[in-house]
C-alpha positions in Angstrom: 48.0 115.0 144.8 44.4 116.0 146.1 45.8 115.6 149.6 48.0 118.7 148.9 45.7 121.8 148.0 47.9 124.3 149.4 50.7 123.7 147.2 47.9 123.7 144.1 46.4 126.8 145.5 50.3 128.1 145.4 51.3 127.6 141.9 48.1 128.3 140.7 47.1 131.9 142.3 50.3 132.4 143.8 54.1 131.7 142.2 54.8 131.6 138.9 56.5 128.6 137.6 56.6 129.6 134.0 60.3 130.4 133.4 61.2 129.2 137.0 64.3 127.5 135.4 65.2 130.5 133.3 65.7 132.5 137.1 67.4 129.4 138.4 69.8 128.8 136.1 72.6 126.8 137.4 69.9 124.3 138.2 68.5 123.9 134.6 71.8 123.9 133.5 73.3 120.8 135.5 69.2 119.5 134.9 70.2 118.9 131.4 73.4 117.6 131.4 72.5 115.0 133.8 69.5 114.3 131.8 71.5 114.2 128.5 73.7 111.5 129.8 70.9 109.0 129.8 69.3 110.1 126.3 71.4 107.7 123.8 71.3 109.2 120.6 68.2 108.3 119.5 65.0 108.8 119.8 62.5 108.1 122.9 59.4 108.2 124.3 59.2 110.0 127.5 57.0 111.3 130.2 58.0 114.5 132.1 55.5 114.4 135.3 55.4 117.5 137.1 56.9 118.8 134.6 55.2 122.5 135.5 55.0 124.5 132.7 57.3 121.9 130.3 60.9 123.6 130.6 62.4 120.4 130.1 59.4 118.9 127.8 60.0 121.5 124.7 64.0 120.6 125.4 63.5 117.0 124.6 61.0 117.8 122.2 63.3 119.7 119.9 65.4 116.9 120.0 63.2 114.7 118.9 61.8 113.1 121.2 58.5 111.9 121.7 57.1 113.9 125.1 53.9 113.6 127.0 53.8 116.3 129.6 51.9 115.6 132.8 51.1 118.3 135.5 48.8 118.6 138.4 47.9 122.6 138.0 46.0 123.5 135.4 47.6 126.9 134.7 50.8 125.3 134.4 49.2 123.0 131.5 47.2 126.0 129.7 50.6 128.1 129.5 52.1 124.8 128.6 50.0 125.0 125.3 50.3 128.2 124.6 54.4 127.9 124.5 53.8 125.1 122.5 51.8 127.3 119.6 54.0 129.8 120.1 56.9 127.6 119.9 55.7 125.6 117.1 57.1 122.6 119.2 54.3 120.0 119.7 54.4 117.3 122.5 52.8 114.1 122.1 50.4 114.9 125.3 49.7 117.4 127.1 47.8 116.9 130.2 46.5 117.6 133.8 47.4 114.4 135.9 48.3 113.2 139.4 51.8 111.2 140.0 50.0 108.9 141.7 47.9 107.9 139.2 49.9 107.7 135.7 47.1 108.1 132.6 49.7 106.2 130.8 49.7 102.6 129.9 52.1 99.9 131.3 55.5 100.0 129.7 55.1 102.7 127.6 58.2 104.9 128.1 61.4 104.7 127.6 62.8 107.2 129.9 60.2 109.1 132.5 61.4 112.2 134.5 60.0 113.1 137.9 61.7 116.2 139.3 59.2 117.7 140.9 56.3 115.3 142.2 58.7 113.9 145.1 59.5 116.8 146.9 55.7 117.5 147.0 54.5 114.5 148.9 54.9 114.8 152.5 53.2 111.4 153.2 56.0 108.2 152.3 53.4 106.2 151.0 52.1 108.5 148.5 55.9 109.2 147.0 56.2 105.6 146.7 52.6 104.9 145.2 54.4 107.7 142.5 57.3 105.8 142.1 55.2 102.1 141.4 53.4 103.8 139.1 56.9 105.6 136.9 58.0 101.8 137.4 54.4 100.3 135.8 54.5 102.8 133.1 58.5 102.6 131.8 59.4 99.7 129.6 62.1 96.7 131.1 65.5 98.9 131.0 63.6 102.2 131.1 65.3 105.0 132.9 63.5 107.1 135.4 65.6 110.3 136.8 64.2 112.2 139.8 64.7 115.3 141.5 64.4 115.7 145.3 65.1 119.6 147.4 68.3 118.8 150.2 67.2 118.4 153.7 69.6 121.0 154.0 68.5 123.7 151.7 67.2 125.8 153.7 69.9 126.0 156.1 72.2 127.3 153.5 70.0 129.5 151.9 68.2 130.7 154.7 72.3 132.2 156.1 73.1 133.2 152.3 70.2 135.1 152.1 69.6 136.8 155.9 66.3 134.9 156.7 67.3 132.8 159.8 66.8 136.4 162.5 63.3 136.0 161.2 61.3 133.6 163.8 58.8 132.1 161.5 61.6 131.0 159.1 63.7 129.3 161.9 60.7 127.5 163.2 60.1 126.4 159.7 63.9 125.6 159.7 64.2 123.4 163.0 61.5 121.0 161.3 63.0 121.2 157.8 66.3 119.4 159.6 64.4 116.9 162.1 61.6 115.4 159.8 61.8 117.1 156.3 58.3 118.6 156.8 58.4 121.6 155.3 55.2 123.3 156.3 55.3 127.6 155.8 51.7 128.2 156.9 50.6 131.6 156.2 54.2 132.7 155.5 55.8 133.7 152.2 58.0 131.1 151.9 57.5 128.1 150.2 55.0 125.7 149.9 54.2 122.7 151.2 57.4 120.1 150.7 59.2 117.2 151.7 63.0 117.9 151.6 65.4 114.3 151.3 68.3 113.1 152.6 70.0 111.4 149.8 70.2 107.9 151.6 66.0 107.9 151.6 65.8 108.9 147.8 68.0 105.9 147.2 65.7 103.9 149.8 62.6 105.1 148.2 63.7 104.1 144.7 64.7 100.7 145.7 61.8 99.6 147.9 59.5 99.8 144.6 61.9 97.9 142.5 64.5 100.3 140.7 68.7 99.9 140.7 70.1 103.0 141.4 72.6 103.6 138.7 73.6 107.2 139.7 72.4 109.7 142.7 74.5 113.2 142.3 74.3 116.9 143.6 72.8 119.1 141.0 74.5 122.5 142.2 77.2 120.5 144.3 78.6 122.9 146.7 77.8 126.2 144.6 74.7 126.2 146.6 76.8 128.3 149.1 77.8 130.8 146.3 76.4 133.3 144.5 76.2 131.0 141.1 74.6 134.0 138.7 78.2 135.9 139.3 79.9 132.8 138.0 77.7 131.9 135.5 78.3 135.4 134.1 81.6 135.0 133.1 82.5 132.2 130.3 85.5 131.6 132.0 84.1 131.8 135.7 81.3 128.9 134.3 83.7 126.5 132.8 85.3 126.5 136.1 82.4 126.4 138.1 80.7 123.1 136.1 83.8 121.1 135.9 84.6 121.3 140.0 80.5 120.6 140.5 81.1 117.7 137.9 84.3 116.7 139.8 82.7 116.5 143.3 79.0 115.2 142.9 79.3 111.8 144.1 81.0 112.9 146.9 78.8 111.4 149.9 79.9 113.8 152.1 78.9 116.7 149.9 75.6 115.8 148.6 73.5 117.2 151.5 75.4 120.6 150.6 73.7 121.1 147.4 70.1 122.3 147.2 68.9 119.7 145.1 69.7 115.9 144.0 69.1 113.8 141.1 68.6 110.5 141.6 68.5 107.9 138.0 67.0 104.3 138.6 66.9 101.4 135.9 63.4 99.3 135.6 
């Protein structure tokens, strides 16, 4: 992604990733469940590109699984390593890499996850040069599940959280809901992204070759809540998932949710 610096230059000397699931935890929560739906029993080989600082990698891992772990910023891949040692959970690869440009050879996977690359590529052409290459590199009936950030996000988190009265923030808004752009400048916001609409996921997927078996809202309409207070409370969660589970096909709902998982068949 050479064509994106900024958002490089931002993980690298700016946010830290490491444990960025930890902090957002509804989403790693409904992460895995949607990812464990597709895992079988047995074991696979599978990529995770952009897989940051391998939150899900080490998951799969101690499964079993065979994982090669792909990221673009080098400190995400050096603290990588180090939680592998410190772990004592080893990946089958552990590399930097651009989407664009698998290092992996064709039909080698059996499942690949991409839930971060897509919402990184402003340009269409270069998410769907990614998405050739997660078709050239899974084997025939190999499952690819990607993660996309709502068009809408922003607009529910930027109310939630009191950031619309600030200008730069609106500006950034008004372009977040006509193009997707999302483009923060010298603002602390962040970085440079491309924000979906679940229609052009499911477009984008298709035009390189993939059936769409599943596309489903990850926090579902908890995006508009204050998920930590309900995941605090055993009872509160139960009651929280199975409502999200209940509603995340729900066309009309899936723009409410921050983020969207999308699972293709090669």
């Amino acid at each position: 992604m050479q064509d994106y610096p900024e958002m490089q230059g931002f993980y690298q000397n700016s946010y830290d990733e490491n444990g960025r699931m930890g902090r957002n935890s509804l989403e790693y929560l409904r992460c895995k469940e949607i990812i464990g739906r597709y895992l079988g029993g047995k074991a696979l080989r599978i990529a995770d590109v952009g897989g940051a600082t391998g939150a899900f990698s080490f998951w799969l891992a101690e499964q079993g699984h065979s994982v090669s772990l792909l990221d673009y910023t080098p400190l995400h891949i050096a603290q990588a390593k180090e939680k592998s040692a410190a772990l004592g959970i080893p990946l089958q690869a552990c590399d930097c890499g651009d989407a664009k440009k698998l290092p992996y050879a064709d039909e080698a996977f059996d499942l690949l996850l991409l839930m971060g690359p897509l919402y990184h590529m402003q340009k269409a052409a270069d998410r769907l040069q990614s998405l050739k290459e997660v078709h050239r590199v899974l084997k025939k009936g190999g499952i690819v599940i990607c993660e996309s950030i709502s068009r809408y996000a922003n607009i529910f988190e930027g109310f939630r959280d009191n950031l619309v009265d600030d200008v730069k923030f609106a500006e950034i808004l008004d372009e977040n809901l006509v193009s997707g752009m999302h483009n923060p400048g010298d603002t602390p916001f962040f970085t440079t992204a491309f924000f979906h609409t679940p229609n052009l996921l499911k477009n984008e997927a298709e035009q390189v070759g993939f059936s769409v078996l599943d596309l489903v809202a990850v926090e579902g309409f908890a995006q508009t809540l204050d998920a930590d207070n309900w995941l605090a409370d055993d009872e509160k969660k139960e009651i929280l998932l199975r409502y999200i589970r209940k509603t995340e096909r729900i066309p009309e709902l899936l723009g409410v949710s921050g983020h969207h998982m999308l699972i293709g068949r090669k």
